[in-house]
C-alpha atoms as a printed R data frame, in Angstrom:
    type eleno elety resid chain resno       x       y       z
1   ATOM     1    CA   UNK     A     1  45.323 -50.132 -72.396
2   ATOM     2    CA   UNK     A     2  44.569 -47.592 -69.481
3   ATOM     3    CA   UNK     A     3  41.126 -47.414 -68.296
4   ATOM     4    CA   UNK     A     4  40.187 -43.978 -66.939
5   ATOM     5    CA   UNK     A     5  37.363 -43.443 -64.833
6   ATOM     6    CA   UNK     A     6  36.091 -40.070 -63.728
7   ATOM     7    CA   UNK     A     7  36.301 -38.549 -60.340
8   ATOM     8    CA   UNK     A     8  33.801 -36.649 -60.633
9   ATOM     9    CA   UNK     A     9  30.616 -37.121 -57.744
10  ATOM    10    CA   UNK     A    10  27.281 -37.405 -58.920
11  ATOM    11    CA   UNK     A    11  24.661 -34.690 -57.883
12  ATOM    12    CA   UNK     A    12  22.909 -36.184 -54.065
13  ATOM    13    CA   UNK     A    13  19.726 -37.161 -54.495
14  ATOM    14    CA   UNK     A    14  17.413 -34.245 -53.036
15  ATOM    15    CA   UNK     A    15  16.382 -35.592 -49.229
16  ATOM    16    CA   UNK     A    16  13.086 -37.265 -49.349
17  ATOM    17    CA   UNK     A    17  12.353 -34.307 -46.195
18  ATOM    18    CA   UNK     A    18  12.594 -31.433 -48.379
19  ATOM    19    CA   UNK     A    19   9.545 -30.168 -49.379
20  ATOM    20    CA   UNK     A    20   8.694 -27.041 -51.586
21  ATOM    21    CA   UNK     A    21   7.867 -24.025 -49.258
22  ATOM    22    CA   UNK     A    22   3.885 -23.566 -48.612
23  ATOM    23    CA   UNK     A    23   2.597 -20.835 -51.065
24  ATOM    24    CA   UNK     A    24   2.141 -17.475 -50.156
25  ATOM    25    CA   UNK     A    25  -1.684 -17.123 -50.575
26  ATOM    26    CA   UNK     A    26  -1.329 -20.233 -47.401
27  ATOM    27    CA   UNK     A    27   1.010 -17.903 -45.722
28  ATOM    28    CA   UNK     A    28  -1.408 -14.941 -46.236
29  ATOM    29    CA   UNK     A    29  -4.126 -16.550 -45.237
30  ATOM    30    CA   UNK     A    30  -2.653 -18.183 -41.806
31  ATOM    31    CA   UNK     A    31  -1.320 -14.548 -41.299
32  ATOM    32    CA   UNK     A    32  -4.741 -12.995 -41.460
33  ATOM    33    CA   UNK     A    33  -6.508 -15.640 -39.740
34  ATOM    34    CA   UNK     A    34  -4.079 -15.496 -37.018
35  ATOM    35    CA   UNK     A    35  -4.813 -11.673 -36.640
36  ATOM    36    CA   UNK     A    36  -8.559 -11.988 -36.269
37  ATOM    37    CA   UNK     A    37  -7.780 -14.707 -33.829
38  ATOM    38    CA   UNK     A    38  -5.796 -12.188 -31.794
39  ATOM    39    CA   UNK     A    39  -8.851  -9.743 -32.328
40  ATOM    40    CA   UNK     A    40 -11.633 -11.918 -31.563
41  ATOM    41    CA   UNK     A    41 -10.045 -13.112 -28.257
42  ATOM    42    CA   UNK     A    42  -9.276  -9.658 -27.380
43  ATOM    43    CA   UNK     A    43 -12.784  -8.314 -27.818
44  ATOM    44    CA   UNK     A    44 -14.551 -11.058 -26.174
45  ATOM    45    CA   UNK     A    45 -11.639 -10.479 -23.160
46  ATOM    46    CA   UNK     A    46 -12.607  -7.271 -22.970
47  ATOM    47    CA   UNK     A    47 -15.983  -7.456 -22.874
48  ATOM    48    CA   UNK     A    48 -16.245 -10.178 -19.854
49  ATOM    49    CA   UNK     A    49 -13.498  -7.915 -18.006
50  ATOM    50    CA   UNK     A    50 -15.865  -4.797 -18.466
51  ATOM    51    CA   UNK     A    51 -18.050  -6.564 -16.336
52  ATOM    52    CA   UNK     A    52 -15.622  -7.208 -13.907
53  ATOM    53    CA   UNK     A    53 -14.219  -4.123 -13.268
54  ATOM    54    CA   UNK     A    54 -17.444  -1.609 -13.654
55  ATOM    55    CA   UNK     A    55 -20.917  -3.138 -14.676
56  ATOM    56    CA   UNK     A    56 -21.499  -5.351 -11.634
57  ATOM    57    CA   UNK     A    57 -19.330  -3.077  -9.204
58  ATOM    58    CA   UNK     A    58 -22.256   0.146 -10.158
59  ATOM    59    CA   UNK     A    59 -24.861  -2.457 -10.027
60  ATOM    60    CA   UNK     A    60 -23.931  -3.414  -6.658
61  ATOM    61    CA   UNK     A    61 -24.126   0.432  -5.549
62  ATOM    62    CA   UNK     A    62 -27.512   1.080  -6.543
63  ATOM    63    CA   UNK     A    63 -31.160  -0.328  -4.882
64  ATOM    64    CA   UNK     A    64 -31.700  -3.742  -5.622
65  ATOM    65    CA   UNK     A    65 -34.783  -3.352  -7.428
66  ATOM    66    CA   UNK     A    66 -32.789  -1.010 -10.234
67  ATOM    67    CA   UNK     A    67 -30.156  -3.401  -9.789
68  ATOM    68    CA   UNK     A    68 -31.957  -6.319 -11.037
69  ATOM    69    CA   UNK     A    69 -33.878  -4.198 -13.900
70  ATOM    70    CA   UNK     A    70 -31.140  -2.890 -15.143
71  ATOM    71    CA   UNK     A    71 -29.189  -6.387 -15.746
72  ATOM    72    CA   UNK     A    72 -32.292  -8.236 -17.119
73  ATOM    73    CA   UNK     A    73 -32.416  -5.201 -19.983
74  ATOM    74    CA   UNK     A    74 -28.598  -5.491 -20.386
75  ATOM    75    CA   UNK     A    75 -29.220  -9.647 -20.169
76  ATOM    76    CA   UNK     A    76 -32.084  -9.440 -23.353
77  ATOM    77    CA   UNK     A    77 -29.962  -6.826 -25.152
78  ATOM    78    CA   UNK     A    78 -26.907  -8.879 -25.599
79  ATOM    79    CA   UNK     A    79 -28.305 -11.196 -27.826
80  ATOM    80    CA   UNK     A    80 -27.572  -9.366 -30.670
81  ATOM    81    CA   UNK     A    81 -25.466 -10.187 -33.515
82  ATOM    82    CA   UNK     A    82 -22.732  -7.965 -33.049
83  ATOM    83    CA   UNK     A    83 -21.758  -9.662 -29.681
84  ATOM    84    CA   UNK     A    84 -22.864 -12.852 -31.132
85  ATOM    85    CA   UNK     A    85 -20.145 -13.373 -33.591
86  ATOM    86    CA   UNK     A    86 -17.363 -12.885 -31.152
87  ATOM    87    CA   UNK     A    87 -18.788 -14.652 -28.675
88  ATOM    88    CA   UNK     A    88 -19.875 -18.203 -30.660
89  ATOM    89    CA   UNK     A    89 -17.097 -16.700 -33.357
90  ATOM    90    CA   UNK     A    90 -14.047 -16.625 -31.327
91  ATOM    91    CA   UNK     A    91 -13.392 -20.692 -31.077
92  ATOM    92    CA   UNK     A    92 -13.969 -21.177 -34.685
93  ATOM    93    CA   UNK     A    93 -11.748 -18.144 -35.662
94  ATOM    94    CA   UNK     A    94  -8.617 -19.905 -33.620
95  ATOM    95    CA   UNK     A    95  -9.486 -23.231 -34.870
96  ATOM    96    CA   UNK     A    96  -9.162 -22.235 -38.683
97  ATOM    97    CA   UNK     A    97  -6.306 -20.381 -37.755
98  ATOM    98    CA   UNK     A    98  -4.509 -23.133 -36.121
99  ATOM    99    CA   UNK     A    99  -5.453 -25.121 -39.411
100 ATOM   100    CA   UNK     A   100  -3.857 -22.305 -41.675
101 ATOM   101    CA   UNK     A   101  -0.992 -22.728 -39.538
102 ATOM   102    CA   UNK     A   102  -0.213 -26.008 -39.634
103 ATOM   103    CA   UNK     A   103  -1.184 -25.746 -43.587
104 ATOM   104    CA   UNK     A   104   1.935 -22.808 -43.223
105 ATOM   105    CA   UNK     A   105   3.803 -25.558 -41.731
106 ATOM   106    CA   UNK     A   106   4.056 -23.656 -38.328
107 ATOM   107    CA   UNK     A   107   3.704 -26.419 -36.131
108 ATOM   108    CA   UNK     A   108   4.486 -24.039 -33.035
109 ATOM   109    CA   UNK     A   109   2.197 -21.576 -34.310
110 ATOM   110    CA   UNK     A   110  -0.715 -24.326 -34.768
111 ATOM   111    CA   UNK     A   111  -0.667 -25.545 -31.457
112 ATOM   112    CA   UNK     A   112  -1.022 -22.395 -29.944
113 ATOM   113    CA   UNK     A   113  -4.111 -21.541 -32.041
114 ATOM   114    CA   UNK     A   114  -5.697 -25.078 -30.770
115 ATOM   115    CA   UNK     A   115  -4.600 -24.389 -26.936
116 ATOM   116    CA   UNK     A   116  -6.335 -21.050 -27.509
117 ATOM   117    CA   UNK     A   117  -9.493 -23.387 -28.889
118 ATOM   118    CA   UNK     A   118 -10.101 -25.607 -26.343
119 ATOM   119    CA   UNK     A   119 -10.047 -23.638 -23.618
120 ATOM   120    CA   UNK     A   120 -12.150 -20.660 -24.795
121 ATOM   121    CA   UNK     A   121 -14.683 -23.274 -25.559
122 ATOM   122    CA   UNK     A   122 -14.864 -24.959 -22.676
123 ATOM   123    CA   UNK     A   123 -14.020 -21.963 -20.332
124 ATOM   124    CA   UNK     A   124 -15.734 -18.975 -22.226
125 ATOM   125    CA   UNK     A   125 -18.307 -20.583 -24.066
126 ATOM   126    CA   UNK     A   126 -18.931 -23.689 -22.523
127 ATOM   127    CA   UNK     A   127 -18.919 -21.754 -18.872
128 ATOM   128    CA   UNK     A   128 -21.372 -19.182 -19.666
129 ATOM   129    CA   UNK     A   129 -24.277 -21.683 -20.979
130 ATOM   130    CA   UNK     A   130 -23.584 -23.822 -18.693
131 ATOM   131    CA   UNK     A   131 -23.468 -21.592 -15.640
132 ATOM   132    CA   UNK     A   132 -23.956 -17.837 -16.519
133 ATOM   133    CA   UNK     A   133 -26.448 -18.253 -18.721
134 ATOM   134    CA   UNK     A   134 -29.072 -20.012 -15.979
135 ATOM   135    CA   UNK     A   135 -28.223 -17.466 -13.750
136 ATOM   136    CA   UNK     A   136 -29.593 -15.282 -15.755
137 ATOM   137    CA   UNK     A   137 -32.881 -16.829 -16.992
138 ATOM   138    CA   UNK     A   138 -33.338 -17.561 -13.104
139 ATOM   139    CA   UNK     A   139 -33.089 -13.610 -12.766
140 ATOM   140    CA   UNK     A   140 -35.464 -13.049 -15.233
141 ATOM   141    CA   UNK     A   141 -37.968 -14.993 -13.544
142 ATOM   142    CA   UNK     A   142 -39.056 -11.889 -11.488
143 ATOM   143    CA   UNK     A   143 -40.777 -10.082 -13.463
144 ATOM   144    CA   UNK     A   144 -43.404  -8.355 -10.988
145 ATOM   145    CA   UNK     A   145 -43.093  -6.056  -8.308
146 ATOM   146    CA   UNK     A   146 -40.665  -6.776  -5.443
147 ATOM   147    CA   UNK     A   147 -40.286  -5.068  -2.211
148 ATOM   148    CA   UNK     A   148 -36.684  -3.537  -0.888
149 ATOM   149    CA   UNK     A   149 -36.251  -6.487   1.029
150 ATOM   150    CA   UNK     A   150 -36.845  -9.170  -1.562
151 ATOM   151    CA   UNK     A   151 -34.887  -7.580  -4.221
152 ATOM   152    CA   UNK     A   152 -31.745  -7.508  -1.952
153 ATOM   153    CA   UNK     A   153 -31.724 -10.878  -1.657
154 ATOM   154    CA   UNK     A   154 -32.169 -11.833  -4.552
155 ATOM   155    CA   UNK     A   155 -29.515  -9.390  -6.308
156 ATOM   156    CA   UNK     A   156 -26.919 -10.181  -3.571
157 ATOM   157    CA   UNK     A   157 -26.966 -14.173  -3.883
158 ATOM   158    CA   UNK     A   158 -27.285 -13.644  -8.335
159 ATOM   159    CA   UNK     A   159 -24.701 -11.085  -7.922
160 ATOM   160    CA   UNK     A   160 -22.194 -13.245  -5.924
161 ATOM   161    CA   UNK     A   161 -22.254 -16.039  -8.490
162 ATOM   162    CA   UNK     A   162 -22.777 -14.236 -11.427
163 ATOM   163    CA   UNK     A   163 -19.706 -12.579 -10.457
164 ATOM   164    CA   UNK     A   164 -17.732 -16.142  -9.741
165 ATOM   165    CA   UNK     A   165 -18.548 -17.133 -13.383
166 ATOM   166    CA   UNK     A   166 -18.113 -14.015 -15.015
167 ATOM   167    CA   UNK     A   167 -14.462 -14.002 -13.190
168 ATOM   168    CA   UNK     A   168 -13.604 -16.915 -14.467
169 ATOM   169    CA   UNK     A   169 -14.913 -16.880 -17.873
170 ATOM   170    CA   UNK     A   170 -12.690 -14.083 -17.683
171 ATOM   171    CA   UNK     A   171  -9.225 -15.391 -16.816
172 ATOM   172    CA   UNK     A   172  -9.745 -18.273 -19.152
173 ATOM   173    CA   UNK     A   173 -10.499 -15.665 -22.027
174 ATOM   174    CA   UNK     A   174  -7.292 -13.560 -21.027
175 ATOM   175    CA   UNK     A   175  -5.115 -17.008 -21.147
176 ATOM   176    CA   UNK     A   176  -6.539 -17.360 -24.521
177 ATOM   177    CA   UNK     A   177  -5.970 -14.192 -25.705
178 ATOM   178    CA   UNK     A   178  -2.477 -14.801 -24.107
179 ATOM   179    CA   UNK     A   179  -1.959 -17.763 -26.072
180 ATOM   180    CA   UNK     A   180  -3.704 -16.212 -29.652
181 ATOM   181    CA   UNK     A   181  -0.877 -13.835 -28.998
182 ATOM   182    CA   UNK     A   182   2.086 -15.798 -28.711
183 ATOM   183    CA   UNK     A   183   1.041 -17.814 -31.351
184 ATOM   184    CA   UNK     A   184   0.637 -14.981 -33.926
185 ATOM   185    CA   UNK     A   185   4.059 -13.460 -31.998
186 ATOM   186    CA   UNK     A   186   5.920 -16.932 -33.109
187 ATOM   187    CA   UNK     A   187   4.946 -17.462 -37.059
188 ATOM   188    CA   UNK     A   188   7.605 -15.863 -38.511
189 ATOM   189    CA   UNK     A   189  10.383 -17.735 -36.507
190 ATOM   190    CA   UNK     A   190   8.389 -21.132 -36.553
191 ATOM   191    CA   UNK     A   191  10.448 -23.668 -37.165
192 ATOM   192    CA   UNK     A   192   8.525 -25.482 -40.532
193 ATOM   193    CA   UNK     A   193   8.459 -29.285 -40.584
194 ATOM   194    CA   UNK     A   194   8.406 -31.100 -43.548
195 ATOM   195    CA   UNK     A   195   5.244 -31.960 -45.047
């Protein structure tokens, strides 16, 4: 008696790596999230680079004493809400969107986002309470009359480092902005990793 086995080969066993895709609403939502990173890193860029390249050069132009009026209004009218939430908003906005990403399984994507993170914080927001931010209290200090003399000291050493900080805070906010963009640039080619 002939025994006949079969030649046929059993289905593979799916590979323990492959993993369902993420859902959509996770896709969605790292999409969006990304976006708003991009914005909020592009309005807070642009607002630091206004200063650079118009504020503090027309302050410089004009009598000391105006000068130093002038930015202590513009110094107690920024705390508003409106610049508030980009400002203390941006770092959070990139974090969650790095977290979306790596939830979208964009590992690429996600590490941009934290990159972005980091050095916003330390560089924009860290920077300005730590060194802008002083500057400015310092400058508000003079509150009574000055004479010509007086006030162009005074404007002329704040100016100088005011300037130094805001520069900086400013570069560091364009490399973020830089990186919020590559990062939203790269999630549709992102390589995704299993989970």
């Amino acid at each position: 008696m002939t025994l006949f086995t079969s030649t046929s080969t059993p289905n593979p066993a799916p590979s323990p790596l492959r993993t369902a895709a993420p859902p959509d609403s996770i896709r969605w939502m790292a999409d969006l999230l990304g976006l708003f990173a991009v914005l909020f890193t592009g309005a807070i860029f642009g607002f630091f680079y206004a200063w650079v390249c118009s504020t503090m050069w027309g302050l410089d132009g004009i009598a000391s004493t105006t000068a130093i009026e002038a930015m202590q209004a513009m110094n107690a009218s920024v705390r508003n809400p409106v610049f508030g939430t980009v400002f203390f908003g941006t770092a959070p906005i990139c974090l969650a969107a790095a977290l979306a990403a790596h939830g979208a399984r964009r590992r690429r994507a996600s590490l941009l986002f934290v990159a972005a993170t980091v050095l916003y914080a330390v560089g924009g927001v860290g920077l300005t309470l730590a060194y802008n931010v002083p500057l400015n209290t310092g400058l508000a200090a003079h509150t009574g009359p000055l004479d010509a003399e007086t006030a162009r000291t005074i404007w002329t050493d704040y100016s100088a480092s005011w300037q130094m900080g805001n520069i900086t805070r400013t570069a560091v906010s364009g490399a973020a902005l830089l990186l919020t963009a590559l990062a939203f640039g790269v999630r549709r080619v992102d390589a995704e990793v299993p989970a």
